[in-house]
C-alpha angles and dihedrals in degrees: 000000000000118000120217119190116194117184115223087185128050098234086060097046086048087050097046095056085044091057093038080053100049088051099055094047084052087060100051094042108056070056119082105200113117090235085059094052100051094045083053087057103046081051082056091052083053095052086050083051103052099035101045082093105135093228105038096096091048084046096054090048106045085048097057093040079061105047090048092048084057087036086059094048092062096062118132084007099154095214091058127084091236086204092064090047092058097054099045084051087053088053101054100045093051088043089054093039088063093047094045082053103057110099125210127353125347109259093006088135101052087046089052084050092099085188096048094052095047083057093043090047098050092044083064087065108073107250088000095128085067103142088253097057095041102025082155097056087037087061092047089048090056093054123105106293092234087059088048084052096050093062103045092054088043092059089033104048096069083061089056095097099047080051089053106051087042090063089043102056084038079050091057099038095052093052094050098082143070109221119223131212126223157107144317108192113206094354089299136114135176130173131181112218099205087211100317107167109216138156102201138020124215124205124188130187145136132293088217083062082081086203137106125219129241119207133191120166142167138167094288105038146000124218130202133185124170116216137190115287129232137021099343100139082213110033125206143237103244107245105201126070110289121204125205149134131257129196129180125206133208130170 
């Protein structure tokens, strides 16, 4: 089965790349080839990209302040594993520990970073990190791989805990909905919300399906049509019945 997440709000489109991003970065830094290092830090110029919203770190906040405020009101519910409870609890408040606790603005010390951003500046020019016009980030990238390392973990590690609350709230909102399975006839699918308030849409099928699905949403329907997979330079609606299955998720 292939998942695809589609954001019906901006904070959790933003927090969707950030997570996609931190990911990434993940991946080319448990590698030591120089070529892997500097694709994990021009994954590091994207996070600062994305997260140098104003209002990320207040909306991560606010959002888990929320969710443990609703986390308290179901102690000594009797339909709640009260073990569970506890550690998501933990989580939050440690989560939110580590976001309280970030001063300034998020990514300050990689801007004030005048190397970094030479580097930064030049990667947005196709083919512009070539060893002549950066001899300085050429050398870096020619030292042991652990020292490299150093370094990058050293710039990414302020960011953890904006990648952290970012998983948390995603944590939350994923397991928030009941998926349901059913039908696309003819490759198409519509909903009407009836006022349904969500913030991300889920949709599951198989990779046998060999189709992607298009969604488009807004406060009074969703839409989905499922479309041939692949390189077609004009991809087409399927024709054929498509099952799958749709969840929608509110905090």
């Amino acid at each position: 089965m292939i998942t695809y997440e589609y954001p019906l709000v901006e904070r959790i489109r933003t927090m969707l790349r950030l997570e996609d991003l931190f990911e990434r970065a993940g991946f080319f830094l448990q590698r030591g080839e120089p070529v892997e290092h500097h694709a994990a830090l021009l994954t590091l110029f994207e996070i600062l990209d994305v997260a140098g919203r104003a209002d990320l770190k207040s909306d991560l906040l606010q959002e888990l302040d929320r969710q443990k405020q609703i986390m308290v009101s179901f102690r000594n519910n009797p339909d709640i594993d009260q073990q569970v409870l506890v550690e998501v609890l933990r989580d939050i408040e440690h989560t939110h520990a580590g976001l309280y606790g970030m001063v300034g603005k998020i990514g300050q010390h990689l801007r004030e970073n005048e190397w970094l951003m030479g580097i930064k500046q030049r990667t947005g020019i196709p083919g512009g990190a070539c060893e002549f016009d950066l001899p300085s980030y050429h050398h870096w990238l020619h030292r042991d791989a652990a020292a490299r390392l150093h370094d990058i973990n050293g710039w990414i590690a302020p960011l953890y805990p904006i990648r952290d609350g970012a998983s948390l709230v995603l944590r939350l909102l994923r397991e928030s909905g009941k998926p349901a399975r059913l039908t696309a006839p003819g490759g198409t699918f519509q909903q009407m919300l009836g006022g349904r308030a969500a913030q991300m849409v889920r949709v599951r099928l198989a990779v046998e399906a060999d189709c992607v699905p298009e969604i488009s949403a807004n406060k009074y329907a969703l839409n989905v049509r499922f479309v041939t997979a692949g390189a077609d330079p004009r991809p087409r609606t399927c024709e054929r019945d498509v099952e799958f299955e749709l969840t929608f998720c509110s905090l």
